[in-house]
Structures are given as C-alpha cells and as structure tokens.
N, CA, C and O atoms as a GROMACS GRO file, in nm:
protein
  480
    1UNK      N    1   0.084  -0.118   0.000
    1UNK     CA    2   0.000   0.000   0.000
    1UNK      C    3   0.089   0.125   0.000
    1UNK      O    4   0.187   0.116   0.074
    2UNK      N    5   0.074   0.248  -0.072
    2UNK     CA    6   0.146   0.357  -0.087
    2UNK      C    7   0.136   0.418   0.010
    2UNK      O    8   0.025   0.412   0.064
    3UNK      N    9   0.229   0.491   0.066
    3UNK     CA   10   0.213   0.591   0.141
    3UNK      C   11   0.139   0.640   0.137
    3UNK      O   12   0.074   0.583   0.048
    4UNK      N   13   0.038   0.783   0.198
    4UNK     CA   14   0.016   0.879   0.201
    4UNK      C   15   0.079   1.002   0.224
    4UNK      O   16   0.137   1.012   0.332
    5UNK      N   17   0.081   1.113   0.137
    5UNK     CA   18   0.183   1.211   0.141
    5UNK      C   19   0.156   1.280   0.266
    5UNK      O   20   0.044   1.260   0.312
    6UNK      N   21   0.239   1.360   0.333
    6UNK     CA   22   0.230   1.427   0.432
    6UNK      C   23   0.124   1.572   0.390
    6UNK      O   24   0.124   1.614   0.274
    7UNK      N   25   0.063   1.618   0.467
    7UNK     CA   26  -0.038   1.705   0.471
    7UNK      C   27  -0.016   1.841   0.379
    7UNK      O   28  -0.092   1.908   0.310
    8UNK      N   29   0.133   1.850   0.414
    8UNK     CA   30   0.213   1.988   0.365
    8UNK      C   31   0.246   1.972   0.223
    8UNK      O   32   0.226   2.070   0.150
    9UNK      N   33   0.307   1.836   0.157
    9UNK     CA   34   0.298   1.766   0.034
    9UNK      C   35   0.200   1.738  -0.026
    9UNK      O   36   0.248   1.681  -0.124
   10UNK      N   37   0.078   1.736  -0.041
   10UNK     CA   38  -0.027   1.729  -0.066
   10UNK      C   39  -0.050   1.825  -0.182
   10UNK      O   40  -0.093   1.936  -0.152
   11UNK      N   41  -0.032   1.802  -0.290
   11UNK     CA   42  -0.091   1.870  -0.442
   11UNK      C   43  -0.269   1.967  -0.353
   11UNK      O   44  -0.374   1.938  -0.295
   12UNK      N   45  -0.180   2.101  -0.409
   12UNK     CA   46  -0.280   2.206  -0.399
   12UNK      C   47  -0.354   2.253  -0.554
   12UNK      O   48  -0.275   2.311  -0.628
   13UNK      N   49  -0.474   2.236  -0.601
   13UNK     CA   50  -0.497   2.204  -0.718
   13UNK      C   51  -0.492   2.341  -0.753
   13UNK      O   52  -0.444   2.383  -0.858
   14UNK      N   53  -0.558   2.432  -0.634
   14UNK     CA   54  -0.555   2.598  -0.641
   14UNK      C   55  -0.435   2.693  -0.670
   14UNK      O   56  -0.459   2.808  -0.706
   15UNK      N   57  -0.316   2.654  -0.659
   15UNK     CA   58  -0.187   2.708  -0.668
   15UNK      C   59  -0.098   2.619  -0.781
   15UNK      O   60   0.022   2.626  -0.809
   16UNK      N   61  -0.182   2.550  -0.824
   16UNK     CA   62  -0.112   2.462  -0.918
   16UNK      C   63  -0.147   2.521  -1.066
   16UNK      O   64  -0.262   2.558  -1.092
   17UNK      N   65  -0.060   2.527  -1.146
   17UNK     CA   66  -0.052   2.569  -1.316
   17UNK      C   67  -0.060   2.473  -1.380
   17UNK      O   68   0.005   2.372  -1.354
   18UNK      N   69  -0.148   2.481  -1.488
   18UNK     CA   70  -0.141   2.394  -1.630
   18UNK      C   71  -0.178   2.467  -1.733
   18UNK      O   72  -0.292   2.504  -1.759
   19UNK      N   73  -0.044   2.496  -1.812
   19UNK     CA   74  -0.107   2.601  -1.911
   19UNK      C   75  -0.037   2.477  -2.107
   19UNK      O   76   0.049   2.394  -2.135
   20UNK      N   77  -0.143   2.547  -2.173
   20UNK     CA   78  -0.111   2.492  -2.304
   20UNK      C   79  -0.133   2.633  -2.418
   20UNK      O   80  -0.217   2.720  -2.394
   21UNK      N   81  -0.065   2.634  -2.513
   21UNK     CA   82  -0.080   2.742  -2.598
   21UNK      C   83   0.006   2.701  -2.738
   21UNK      O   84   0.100   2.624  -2.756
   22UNK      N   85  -0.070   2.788  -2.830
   22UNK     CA   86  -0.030   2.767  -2.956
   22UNK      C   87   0.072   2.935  -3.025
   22UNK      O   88   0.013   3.030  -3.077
   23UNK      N   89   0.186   2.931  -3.010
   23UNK     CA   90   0.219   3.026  -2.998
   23UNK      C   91   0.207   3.105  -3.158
   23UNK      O   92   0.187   3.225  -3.178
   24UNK      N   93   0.228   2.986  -3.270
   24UNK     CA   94   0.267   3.039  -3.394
   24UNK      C   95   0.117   2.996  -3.444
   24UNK      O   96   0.098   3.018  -3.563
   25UNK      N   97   0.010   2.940  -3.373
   25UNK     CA   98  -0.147   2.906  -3.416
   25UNK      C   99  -0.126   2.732  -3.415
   25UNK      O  100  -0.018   2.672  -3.406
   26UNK      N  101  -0.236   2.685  -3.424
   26UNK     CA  102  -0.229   2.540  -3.376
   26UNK      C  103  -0.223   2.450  -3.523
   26UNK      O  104  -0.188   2.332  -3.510
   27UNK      N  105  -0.254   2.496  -3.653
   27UNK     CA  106  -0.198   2.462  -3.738
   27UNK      C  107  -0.043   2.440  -3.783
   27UNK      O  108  -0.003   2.357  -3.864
   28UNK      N  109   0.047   2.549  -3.697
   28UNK     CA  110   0.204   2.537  -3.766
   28UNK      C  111   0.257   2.440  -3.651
   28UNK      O  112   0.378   2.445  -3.634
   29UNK      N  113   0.170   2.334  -3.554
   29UNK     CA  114   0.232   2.222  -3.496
   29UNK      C  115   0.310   2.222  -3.379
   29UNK      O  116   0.351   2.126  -3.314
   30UNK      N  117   0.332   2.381  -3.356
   30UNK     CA  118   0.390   2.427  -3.251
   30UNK      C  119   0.325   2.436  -3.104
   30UNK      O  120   0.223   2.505  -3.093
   31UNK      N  121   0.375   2.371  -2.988
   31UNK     CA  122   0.229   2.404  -2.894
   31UNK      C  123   0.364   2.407  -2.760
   31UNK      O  124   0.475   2.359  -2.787
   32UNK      N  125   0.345   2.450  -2.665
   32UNK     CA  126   0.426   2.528  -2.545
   32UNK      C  127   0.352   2.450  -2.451
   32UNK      O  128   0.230   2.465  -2.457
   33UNK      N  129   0.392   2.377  -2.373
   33UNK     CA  130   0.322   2.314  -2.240
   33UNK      C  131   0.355   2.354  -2.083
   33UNK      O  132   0.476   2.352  -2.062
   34UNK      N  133   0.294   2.380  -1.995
   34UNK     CA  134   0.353   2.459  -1.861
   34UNK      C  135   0.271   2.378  -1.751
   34UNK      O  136   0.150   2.389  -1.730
   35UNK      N  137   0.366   2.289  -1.682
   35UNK     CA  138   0.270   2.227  -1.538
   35UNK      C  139   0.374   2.238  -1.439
   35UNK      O  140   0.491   2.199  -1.445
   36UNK      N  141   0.305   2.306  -1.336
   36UNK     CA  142   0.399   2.364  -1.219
   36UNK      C  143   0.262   2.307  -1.115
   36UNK      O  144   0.151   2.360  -1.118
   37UNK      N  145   0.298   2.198  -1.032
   37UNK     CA  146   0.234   2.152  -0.888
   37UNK      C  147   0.287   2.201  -0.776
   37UNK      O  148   0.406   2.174  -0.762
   38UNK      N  149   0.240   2.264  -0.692
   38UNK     CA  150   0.290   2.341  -0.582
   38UNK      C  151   0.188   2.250  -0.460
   38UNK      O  152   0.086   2.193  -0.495
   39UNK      N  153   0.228   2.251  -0.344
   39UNK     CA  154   0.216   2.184  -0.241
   39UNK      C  155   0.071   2.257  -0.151
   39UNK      O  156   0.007   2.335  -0.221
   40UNK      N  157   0.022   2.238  -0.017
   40UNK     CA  158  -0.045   2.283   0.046
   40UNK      C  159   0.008   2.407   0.111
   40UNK      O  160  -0.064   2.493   0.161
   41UNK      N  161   0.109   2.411   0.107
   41UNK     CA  162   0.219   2.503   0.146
   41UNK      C  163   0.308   2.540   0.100
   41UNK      O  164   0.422   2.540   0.148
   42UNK      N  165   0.247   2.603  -0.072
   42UNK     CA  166   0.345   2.666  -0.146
   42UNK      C  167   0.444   2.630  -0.208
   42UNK      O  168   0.486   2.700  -0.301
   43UNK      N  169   0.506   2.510  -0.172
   43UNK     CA  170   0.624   2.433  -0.241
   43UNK      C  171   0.594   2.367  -0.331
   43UNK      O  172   0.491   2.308  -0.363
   44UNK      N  173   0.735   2.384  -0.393
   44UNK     CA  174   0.698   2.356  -0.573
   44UNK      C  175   0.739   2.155  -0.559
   44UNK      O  176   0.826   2.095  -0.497
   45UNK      N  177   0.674   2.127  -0.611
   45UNK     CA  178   0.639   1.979  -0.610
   45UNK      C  179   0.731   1.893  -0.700
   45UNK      O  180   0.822   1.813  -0.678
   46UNK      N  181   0.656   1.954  -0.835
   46UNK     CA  182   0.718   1.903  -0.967
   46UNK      C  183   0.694   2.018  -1.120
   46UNK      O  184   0.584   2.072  -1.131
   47UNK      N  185   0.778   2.040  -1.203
   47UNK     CA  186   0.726   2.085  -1.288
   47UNK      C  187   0.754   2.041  -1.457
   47UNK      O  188   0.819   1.942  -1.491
   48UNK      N  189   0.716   2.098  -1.513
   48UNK     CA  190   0.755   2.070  -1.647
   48UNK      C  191   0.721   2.160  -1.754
   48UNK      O  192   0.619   2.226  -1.775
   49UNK      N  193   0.836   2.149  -1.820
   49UNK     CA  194   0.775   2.288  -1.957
   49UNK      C  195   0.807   2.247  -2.059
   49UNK      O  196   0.913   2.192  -2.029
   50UNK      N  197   0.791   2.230  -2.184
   50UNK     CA  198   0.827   2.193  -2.307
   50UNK      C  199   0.768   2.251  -2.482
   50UNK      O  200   0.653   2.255  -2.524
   51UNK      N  201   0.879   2.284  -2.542
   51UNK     CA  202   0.849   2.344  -2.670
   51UNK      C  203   0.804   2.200  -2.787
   51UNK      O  204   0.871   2.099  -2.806
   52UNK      N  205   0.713   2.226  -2.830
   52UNK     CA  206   0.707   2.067  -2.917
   52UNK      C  207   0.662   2.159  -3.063
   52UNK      O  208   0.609   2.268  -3.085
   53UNK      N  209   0.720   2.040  -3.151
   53UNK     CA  210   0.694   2.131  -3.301
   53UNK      C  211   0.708   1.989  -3.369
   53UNK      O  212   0.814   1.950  -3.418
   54UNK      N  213   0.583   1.912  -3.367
   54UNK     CA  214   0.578   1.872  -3.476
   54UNK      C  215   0.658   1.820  -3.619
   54UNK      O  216   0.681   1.710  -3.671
   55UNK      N  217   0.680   1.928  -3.644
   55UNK     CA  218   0.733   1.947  -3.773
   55UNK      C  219   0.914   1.949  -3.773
   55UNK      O  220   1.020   1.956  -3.835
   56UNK      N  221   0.876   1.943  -3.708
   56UNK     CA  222   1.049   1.927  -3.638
   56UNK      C  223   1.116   1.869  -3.513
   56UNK      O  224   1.103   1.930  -3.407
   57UNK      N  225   1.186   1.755  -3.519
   57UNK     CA  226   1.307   1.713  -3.388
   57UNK      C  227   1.155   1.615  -3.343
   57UNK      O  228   1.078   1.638  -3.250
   58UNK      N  229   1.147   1.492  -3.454
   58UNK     CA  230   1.137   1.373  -3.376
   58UNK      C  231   1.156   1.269  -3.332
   58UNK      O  232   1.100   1.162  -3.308
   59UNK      N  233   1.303   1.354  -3.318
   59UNK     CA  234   1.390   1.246  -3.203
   59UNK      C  235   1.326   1.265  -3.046
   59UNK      O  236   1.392   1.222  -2.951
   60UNK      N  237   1.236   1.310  -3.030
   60UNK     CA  238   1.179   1.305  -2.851
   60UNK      C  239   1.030   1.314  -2.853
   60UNK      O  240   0.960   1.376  -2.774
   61UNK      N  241   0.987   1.233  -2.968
   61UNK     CA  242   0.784   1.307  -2.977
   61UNK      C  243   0.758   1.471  -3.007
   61UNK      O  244   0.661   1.536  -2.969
   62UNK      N  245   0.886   1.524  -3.096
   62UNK     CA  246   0.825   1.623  -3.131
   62UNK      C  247   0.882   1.731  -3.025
   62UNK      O  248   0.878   1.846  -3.069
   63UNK      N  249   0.935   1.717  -2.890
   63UNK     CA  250   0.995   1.773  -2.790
   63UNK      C  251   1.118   1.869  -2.852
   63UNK      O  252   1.219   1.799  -2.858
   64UNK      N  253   1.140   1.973  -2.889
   64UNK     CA  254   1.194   2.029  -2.929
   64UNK      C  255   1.334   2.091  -2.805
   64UNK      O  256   1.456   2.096  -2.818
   65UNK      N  257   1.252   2.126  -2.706
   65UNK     CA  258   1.315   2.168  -2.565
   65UNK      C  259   1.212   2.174  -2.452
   65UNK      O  260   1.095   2.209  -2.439
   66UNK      N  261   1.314   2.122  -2.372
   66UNK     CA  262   1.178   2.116  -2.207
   66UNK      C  263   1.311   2.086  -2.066
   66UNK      O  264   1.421   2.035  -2.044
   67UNK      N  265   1.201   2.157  -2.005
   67UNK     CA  266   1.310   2.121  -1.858
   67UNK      C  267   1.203   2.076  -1.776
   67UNK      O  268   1.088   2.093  -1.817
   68UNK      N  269   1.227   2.011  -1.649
   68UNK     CA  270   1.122   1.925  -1.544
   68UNK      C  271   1.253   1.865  -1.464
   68UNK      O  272   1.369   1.836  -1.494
   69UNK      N  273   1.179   1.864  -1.359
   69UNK     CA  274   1.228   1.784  -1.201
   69UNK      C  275   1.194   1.612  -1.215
   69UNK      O  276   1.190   1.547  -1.110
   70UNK      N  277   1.171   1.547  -1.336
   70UNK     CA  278   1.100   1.429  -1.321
   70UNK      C  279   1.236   1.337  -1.220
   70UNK      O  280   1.355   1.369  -1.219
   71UNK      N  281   1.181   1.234  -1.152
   71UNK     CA  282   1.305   1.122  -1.122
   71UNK      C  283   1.398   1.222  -1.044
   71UNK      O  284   1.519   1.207  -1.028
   72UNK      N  285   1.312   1.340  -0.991
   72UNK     CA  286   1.402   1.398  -0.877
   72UNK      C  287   1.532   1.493  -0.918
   72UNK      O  288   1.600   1.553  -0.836
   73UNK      N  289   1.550   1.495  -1.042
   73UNK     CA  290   1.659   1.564  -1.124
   73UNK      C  291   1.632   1.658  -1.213
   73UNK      O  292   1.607   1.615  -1.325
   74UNK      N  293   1.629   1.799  -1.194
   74UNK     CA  294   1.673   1.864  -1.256
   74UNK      C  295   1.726   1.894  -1.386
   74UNK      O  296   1.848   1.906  -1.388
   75UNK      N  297   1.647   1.915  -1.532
   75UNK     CA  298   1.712   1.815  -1.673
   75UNK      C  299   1.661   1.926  -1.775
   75UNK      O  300   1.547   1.970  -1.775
   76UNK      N  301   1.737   1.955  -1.840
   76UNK     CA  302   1.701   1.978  -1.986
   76UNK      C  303   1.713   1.928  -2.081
   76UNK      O  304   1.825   1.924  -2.133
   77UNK      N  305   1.623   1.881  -2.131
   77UNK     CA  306   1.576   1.823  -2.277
   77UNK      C  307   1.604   1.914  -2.388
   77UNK      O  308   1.570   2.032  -2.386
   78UNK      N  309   1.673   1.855  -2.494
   78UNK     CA  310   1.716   1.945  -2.629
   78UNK      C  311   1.730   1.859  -2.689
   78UNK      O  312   1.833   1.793  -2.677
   79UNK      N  313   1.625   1.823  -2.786
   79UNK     CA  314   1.674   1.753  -2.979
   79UNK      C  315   1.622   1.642  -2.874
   79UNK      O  316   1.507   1.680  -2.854
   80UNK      N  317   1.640   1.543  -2.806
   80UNK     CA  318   1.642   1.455  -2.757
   80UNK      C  319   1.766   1.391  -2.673
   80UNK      O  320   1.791   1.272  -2.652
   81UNK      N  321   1.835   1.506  -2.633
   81UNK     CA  322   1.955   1.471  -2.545
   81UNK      C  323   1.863   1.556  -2.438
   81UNK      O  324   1.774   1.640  -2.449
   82UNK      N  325   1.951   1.471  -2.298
   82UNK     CA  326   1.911   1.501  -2.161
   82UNK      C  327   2.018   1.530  -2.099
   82UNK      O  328   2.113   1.452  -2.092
   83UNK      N  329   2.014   1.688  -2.028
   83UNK     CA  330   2.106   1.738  -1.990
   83UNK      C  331   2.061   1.794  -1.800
   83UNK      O  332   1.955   1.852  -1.778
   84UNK      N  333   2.149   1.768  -1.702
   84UNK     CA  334   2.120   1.811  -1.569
   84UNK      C  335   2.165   1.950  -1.572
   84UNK      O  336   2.276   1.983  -1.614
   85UNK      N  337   2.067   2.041  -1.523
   85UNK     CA  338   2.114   2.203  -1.510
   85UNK      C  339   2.080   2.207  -1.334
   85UNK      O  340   2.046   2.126  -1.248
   86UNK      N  341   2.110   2.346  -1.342
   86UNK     CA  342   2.177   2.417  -1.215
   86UNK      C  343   1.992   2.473  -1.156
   86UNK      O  344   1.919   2.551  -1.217
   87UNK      N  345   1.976   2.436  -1.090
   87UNK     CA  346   1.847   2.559  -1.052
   87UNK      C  347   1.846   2.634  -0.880
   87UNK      O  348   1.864   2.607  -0.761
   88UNK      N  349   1.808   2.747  -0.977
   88UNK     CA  350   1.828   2.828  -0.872
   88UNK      C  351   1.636   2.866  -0.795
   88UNK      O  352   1.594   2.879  -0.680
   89UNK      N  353   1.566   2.872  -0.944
   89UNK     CA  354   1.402   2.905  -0.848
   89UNK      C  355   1.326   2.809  -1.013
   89UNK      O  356   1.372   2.763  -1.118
   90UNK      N  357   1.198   2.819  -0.954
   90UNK     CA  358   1.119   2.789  -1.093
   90UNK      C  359   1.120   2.875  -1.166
   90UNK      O  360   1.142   2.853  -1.285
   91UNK      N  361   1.089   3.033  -1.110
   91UNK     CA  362   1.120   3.186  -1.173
   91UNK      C  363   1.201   3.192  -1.277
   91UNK      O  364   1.174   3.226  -1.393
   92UNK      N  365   1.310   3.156  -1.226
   92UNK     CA  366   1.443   3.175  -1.304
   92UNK      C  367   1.425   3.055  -1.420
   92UNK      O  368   1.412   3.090  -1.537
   93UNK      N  369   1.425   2.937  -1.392
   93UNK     CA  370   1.401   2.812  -1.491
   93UNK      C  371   1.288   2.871  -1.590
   93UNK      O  372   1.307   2.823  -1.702
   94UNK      N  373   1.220   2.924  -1.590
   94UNK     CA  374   1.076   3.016  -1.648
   94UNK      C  375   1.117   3.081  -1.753
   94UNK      O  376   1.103   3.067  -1.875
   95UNK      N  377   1.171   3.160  -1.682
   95UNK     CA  378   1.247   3.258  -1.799
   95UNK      C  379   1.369   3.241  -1.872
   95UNK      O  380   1.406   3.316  -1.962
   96UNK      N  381   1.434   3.132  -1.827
   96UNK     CA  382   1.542   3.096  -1.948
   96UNK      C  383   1.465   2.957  -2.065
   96UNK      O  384   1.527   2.899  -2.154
   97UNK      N  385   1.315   2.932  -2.026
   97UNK     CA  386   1.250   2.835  -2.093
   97UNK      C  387   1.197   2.922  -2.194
   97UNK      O  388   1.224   2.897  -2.312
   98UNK      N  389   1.129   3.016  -2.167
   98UNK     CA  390   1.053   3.166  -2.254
   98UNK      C  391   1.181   3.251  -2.327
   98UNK      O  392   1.157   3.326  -2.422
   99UNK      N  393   1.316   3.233  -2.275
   99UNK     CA  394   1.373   3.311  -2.389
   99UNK      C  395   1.411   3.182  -2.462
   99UNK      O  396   1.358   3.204  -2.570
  100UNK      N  397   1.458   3.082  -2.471
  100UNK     CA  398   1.457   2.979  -2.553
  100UNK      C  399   1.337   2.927  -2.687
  100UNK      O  400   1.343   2.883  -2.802
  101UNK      N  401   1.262   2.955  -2.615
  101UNK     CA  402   1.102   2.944  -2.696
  101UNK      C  403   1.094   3.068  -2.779
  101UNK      O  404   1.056   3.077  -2.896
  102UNK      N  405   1.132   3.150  -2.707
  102UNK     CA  406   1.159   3.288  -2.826
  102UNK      C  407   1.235   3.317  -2.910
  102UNK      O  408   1.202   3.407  -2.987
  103UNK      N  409   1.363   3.252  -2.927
  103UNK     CA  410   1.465   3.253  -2.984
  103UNK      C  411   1.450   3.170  -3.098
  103UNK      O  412   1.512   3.200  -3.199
  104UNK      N  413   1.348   3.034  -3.095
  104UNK     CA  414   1.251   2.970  -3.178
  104UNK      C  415   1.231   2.978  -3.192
  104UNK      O  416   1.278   2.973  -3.306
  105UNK      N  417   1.061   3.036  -3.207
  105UNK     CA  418   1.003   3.091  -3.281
  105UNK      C  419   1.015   3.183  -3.372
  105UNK      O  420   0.945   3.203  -3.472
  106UNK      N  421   1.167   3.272  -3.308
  106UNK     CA  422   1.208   3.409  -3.434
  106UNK      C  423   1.304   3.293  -3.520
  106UNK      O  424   1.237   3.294  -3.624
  107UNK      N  425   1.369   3.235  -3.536
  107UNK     CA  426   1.449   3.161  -3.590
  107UNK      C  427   1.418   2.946  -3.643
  107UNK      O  428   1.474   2.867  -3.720
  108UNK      N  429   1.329   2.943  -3.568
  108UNK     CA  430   1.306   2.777  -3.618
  108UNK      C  431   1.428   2.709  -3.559
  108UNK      O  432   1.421   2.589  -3.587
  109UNK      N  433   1.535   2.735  -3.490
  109UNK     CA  434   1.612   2.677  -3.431
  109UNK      C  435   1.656   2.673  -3.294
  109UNK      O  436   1.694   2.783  -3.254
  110UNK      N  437   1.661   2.587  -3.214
  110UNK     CA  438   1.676   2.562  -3.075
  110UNK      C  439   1.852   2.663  -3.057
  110UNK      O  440   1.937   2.681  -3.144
  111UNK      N  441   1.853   2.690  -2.974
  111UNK     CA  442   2.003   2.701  -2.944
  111UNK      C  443   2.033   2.626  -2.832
  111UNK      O  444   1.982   2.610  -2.721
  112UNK      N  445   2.173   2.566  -2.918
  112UNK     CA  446   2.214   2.479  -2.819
  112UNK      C  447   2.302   2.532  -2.695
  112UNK      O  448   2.367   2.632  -2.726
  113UNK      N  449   2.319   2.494  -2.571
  113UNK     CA  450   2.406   2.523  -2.492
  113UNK      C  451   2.514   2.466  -2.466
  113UNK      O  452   2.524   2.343  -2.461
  114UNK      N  453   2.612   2.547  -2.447
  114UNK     CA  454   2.772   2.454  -2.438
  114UNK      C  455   2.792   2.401  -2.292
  114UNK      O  456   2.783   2.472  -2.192
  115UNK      N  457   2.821   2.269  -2.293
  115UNK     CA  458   2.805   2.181  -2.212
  115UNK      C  459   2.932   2.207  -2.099
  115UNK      O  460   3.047   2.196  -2.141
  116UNK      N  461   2.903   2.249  -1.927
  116UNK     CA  462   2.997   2.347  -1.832
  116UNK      C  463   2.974   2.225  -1.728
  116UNK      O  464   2.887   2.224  -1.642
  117UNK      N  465   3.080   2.111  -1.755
  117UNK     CA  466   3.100   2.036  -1.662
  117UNK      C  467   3.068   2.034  -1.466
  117UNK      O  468   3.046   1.945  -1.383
  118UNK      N  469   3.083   2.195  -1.464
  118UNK     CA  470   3.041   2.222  -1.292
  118UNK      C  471   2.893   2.228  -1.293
  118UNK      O  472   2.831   2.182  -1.196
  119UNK      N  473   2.826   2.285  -1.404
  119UNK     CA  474   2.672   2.286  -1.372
  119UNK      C  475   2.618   2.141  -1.353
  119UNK      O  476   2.660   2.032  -1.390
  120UNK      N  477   2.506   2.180  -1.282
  120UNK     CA  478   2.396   2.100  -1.213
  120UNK      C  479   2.231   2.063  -1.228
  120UNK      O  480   2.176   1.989  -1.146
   0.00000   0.00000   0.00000
C-alpha cells in the first residue's frame, strides 16, 4: 500500500498551473506546455515545460526543448539529449524556458548550450 503524502505535500490544485498554448497558431504544430504543482504550502512539487513542433526534432515526440524535475533531477531536454542544469528558483528556470522558446520561434532553431561540466 502507498504511502500517504504528508499534509504539507499534498498537491494544492488551487496554486497549481497547467497552461497549453499555440504560440505560432495550432496549425504550424507548434504548442508550449507549462505544469507547475505546488504543495499545500506553497512548495513547488514538480514541474515541467516543453516546446514541441511537430514538424520538427522527432527524435523526442516532437519535444523540441523542455526542462522538469522528473526522477528527482533537474534536466534539460534538447533535440532529444538530456542534460542536468543548475536551478536556482522555478522563476528563473521560467524565464530561461521563454527566452529559448523565443529565440525559436524568431528563428526555427533551438540554441544549443555549451556543455559546463560544474553545472547542475
């Protein structure tokens, strides 16, 4: 029998995000995914964000770029390589996911990051 999570762990459905959007329209295959679970007490649980295009990079289902806490780790997804990054807030992970996605959409190409053995 599973545990039961502690009271404070407990998925708050009210503080919790699930967002989906079609940034370039839902015809050009492009769609942006955002799930951020936050706790009874504010703490961030699990999240996940991911650029998918269809029409391009299906080496991962279309996953173009995405980062998430899955398996407890910290990861960015690119092309279909899995990479561990550094995090500092979800905030911050947010906005280097949205300038990435932007940098895509003006260009059709992911940029890759050069791989810094100390990051996390």
């Amino acid at each position: 029998m599973a545990k039961r999570p502690r009271q404070e762990d407990e998925l708050d459905p009210e503080k919790s995000v699930r967002d989906e959007f079609y940034p370039k329209g839902r015809e050009r295959g492009v769609t942006v995914r955002i799930q951020a679970d936050y706790s009874r007490k504010g703490r961030l649980l699990k999240y996940s964000m991911a650029l998918i295009d269809t029409h391009n990079a299906a080496a991962d289902n279309g996953r173009v770029l995405g980062y998430d806490n899955s398996h407890g780790l910290h990861h960015r997804h690119f092309l279909g390589k899995v990479e561990p990054v550094e995090f500092e807030s979800y905030e911050s992970t947010e906005k280097r996911f949205e300038a990435e996605v932007s940098q895509y959409l003006e260009t059709r190409e992911p940029e890759a990051r050069a791989q810094d053995p100390n990051r996390r």
